[in-house]
Backbone as a ProteinNet text record, in pm:
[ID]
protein_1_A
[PRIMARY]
XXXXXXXXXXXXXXXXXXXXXXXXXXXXXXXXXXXXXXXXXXXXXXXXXXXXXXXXXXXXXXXXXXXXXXXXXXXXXXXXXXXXXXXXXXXXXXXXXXXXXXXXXXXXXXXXXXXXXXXXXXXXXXX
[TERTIARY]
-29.9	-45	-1.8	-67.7	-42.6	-127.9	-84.6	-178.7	-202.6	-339.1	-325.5	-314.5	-258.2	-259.4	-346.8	-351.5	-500.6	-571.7	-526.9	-579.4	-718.1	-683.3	-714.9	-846	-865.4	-930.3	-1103.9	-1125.6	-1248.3	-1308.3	-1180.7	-1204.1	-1200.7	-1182.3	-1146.2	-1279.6	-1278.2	-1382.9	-1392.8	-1508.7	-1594.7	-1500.8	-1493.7	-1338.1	-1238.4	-1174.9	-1024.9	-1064.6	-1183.8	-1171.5	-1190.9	-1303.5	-1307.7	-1129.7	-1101.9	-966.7	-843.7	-871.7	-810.2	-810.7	-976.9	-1030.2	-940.7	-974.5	-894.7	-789.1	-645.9	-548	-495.1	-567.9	-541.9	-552.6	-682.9	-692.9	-574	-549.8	-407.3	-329	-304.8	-119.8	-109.5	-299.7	-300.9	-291.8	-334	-264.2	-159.2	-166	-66.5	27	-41.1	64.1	143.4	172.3	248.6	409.9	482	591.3	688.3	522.4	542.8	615.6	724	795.8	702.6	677.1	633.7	689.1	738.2	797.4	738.8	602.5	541.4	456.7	494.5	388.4	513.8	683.8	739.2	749.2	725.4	767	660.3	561.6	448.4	527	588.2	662.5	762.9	814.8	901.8	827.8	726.1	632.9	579.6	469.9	399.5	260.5	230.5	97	-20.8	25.3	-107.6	-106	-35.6	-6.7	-76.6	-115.9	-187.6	-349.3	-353	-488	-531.6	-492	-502.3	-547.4	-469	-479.7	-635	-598.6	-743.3	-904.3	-827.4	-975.6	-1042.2	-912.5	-988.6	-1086.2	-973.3	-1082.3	-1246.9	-1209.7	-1349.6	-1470	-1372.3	-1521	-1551.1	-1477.1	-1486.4	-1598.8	-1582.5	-1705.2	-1808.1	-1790.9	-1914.9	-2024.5	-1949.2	-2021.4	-2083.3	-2031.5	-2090.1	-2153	-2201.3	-2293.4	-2256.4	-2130.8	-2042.2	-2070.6	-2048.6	-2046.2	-1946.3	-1801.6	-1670.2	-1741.7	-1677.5	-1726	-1649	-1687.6	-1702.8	-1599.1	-1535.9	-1424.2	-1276.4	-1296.9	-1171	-1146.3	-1222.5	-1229.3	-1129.4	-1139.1	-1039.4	-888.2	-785.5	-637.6	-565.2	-616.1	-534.5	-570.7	-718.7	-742.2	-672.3	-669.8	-557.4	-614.3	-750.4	-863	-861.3	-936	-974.9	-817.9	-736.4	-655.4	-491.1	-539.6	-405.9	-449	-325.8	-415.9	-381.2	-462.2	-444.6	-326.4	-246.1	-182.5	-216.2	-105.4	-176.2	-195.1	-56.1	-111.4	-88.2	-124.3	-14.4	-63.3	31.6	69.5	3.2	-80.5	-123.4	-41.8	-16.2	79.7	19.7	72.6	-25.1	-21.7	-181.9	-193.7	-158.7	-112.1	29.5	-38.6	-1.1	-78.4	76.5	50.3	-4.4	32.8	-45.4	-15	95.4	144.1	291.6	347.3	496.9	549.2	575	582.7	600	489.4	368.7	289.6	285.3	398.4	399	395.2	398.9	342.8	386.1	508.6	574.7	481.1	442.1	344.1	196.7	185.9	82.6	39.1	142.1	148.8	159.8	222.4	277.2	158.4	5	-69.3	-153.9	-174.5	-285.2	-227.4	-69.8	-34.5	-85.2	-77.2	-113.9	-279.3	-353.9	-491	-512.3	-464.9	-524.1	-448.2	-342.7	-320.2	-397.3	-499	-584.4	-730	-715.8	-836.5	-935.8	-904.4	-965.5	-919.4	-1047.3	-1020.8	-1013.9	-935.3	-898.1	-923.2	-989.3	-954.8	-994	-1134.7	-1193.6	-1084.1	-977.3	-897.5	-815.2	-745.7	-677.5	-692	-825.6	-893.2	-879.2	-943.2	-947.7	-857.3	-711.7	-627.4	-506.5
-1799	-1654.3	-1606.4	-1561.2	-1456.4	-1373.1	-1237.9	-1112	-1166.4	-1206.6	-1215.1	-1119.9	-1151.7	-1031	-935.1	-826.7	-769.4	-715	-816.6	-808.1	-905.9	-1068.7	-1165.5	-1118.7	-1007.5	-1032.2	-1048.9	-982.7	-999.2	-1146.3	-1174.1	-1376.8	-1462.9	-1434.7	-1537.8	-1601.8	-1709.3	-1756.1	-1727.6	-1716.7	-1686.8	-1675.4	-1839	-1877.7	-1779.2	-1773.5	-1705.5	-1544.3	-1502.4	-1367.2	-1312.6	-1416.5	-1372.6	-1425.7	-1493.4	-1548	-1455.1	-1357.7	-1218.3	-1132.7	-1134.4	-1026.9	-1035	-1159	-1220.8	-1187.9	-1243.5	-1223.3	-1040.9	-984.6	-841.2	-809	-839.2	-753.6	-804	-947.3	-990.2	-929	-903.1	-790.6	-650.7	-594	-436.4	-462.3	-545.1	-539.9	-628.7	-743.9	-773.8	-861.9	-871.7	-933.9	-866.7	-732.6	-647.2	-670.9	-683.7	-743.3	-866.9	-922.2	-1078.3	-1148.2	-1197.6	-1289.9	-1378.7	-1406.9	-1457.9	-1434.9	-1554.1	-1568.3	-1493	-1535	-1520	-1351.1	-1263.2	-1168.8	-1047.3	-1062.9	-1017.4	-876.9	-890.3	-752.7	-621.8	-611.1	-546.8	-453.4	-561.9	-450.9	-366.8	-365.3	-261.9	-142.9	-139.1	-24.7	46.5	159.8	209.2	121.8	71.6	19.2	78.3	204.2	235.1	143.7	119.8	54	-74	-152.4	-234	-242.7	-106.6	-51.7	-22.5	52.4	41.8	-114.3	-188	-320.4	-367.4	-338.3	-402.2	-345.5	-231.3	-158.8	-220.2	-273.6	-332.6	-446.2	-530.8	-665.8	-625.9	-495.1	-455.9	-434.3	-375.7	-346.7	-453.7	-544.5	-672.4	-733.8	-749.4	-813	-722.4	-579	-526	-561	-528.4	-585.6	-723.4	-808.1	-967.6	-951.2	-839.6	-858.4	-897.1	-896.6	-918.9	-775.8	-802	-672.1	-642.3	-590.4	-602.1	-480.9	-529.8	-424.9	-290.2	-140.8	-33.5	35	-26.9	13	-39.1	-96.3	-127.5	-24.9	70.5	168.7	279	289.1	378.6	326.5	413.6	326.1	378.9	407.8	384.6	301.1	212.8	126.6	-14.4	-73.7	-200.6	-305.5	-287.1	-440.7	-418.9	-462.4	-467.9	-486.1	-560.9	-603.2	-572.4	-433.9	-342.3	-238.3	-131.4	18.9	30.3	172.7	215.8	329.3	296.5	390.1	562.5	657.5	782.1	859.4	809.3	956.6	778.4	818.4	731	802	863.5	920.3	880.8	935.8	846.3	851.4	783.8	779.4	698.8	809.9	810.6	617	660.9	527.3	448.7	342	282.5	164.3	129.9	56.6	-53.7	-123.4	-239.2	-142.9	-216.7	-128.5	-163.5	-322.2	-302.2	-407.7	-312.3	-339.9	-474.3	-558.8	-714.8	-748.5	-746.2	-811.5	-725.4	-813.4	-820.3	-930.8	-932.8	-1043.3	-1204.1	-1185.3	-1350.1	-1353.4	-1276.7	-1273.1	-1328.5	-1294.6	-1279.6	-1454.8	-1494	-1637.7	-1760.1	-1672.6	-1781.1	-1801	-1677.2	-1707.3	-1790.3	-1754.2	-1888.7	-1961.8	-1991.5	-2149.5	-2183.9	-2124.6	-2186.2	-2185.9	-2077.5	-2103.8	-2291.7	-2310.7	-2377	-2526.5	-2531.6	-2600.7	-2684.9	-2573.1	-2546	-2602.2	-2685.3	-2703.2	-2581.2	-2484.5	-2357.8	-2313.1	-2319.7	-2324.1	-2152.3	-2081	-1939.7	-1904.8	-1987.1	-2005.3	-1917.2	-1840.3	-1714.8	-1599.1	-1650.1	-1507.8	-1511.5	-1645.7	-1654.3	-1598.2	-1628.1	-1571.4	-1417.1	-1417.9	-1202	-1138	-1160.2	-1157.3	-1103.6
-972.9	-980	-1117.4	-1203.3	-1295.8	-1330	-1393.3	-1454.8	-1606.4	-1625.4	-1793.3	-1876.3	-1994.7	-2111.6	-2123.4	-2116	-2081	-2249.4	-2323.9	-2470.8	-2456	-2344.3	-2373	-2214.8	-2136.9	-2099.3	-2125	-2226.5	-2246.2	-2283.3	-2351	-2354.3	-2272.9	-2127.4	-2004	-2003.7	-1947.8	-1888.8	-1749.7	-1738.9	-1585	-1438.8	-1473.9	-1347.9	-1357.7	-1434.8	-1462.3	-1382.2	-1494.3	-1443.9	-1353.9	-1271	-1110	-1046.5	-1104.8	-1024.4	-1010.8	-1174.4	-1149.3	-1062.1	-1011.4	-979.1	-793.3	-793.2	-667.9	-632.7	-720	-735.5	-747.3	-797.9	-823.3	-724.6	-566.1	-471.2	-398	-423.6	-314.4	-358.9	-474	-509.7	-434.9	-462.2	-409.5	-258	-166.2	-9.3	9.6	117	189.6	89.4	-11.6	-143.6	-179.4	-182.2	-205.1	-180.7	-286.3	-272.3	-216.6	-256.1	-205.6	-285	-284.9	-386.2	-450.1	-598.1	-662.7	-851.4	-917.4	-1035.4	-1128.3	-1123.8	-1234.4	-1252.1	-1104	-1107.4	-1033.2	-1040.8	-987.1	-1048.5	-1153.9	-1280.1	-1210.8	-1157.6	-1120.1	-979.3	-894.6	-799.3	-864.8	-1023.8	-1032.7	-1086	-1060.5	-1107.6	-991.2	-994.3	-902	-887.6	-757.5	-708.3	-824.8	-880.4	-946	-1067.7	-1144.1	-1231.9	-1230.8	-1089.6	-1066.6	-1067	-1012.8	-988.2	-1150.5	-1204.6	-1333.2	-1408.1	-1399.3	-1462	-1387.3	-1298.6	-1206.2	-1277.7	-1313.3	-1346.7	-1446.3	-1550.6	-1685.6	-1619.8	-1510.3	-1467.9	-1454	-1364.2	-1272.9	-1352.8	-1483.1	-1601.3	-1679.1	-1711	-1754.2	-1691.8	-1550.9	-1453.9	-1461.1	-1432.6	-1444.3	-1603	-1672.4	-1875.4	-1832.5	-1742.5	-1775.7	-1643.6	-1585.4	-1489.3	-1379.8	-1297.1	-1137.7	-1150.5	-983.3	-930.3	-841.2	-828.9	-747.3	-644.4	-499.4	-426.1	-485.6	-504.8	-517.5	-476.7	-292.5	-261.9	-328.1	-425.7	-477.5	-623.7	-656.2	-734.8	-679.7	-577.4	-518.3	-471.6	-606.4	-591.4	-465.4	-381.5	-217.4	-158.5	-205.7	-104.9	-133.3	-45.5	-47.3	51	32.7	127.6	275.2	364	471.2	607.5	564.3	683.3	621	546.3	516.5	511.9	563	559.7	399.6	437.5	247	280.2	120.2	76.9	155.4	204.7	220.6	162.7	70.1	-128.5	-186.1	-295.5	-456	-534	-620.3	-714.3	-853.6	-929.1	-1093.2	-1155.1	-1239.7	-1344.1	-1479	-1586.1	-1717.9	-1731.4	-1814.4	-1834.2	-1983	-1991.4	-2132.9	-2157.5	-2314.7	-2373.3	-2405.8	-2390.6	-2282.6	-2104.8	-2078.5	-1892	-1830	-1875.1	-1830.2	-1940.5	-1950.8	-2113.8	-2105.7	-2014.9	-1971.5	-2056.7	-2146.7	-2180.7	-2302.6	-2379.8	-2505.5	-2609	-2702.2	-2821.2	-2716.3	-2683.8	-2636.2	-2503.8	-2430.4	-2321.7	-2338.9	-2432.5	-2525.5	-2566.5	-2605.6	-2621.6	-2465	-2443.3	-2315.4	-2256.5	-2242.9	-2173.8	-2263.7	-2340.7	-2487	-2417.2	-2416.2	-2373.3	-2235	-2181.8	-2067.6	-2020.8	-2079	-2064	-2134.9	-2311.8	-2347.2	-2280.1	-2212.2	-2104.5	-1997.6	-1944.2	-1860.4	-1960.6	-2086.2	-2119.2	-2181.2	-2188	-2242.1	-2361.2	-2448.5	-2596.3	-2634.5	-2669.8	-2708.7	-2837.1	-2980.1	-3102.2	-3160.3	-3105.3	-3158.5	-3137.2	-3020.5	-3000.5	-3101	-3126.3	-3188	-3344.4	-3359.5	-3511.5	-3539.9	-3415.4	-3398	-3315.1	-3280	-3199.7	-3256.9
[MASK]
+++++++++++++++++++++++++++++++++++++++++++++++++++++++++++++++++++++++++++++++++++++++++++++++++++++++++++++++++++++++++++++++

């Protein structure tokens, strides 16, 4: 489980970014404050904060031609076998979306994409 840098999403490959897309809907329902190391920083924020992050994925897939179902556009919804939120609150949107993904963040994921066999070098060029 992790949120990638959301500098590096337009560079994911195919896999990864649907794997986001995945991972993002498990955080917005029953993942929700699920203990996990690598993705714990996200519960000290508001759910929107997620939804937010999600959105970049959603347009990411939409540009390369996926199509995320429609109901995940709306930040109360939280997938089929959780209810949704009854308000949540917006809260302005921050560059980076959460201050956890900064320069050393930034790296840790190169490292571990190119780990994973995935060459980043153009990011690295224009990055």
């Amino acid at each position: 489980m992790r949120l990638w840098h959301e500098k590096i999403i337009p560079s994911l490959p195919r896999q990864q970014l649907l794997g986001q897309h995945r991972e993002c809907c498990a955080l917005r329902g029953n993942g929700w404050q699920k203990n996990h190391s690598t993705v714990n920083y996200v519960f000290n924020y508001s759910p929107y904060k997620l939804f937010q992050y999600h959105q970049l994925i959603m347009e990411e897939m939409h540009f390369r031609g996926y199509n995320p179902s429609d109901v995940w556009k709306e930040p109360r919804y939280r997938g089929l076998k959780c209810q949704n939120y009854h308000s949540l609150a917006t809260v302005p949107l921050t560059q980076p979306i959460y201050p956890e993904h900064n320069a050393q963040y930034l790296a840790e994921c190169l490292d571990n994409l190119r780990e994973k066999g995935i060459d980043l070098s153009s990011f690295y060029a224009n990055g």
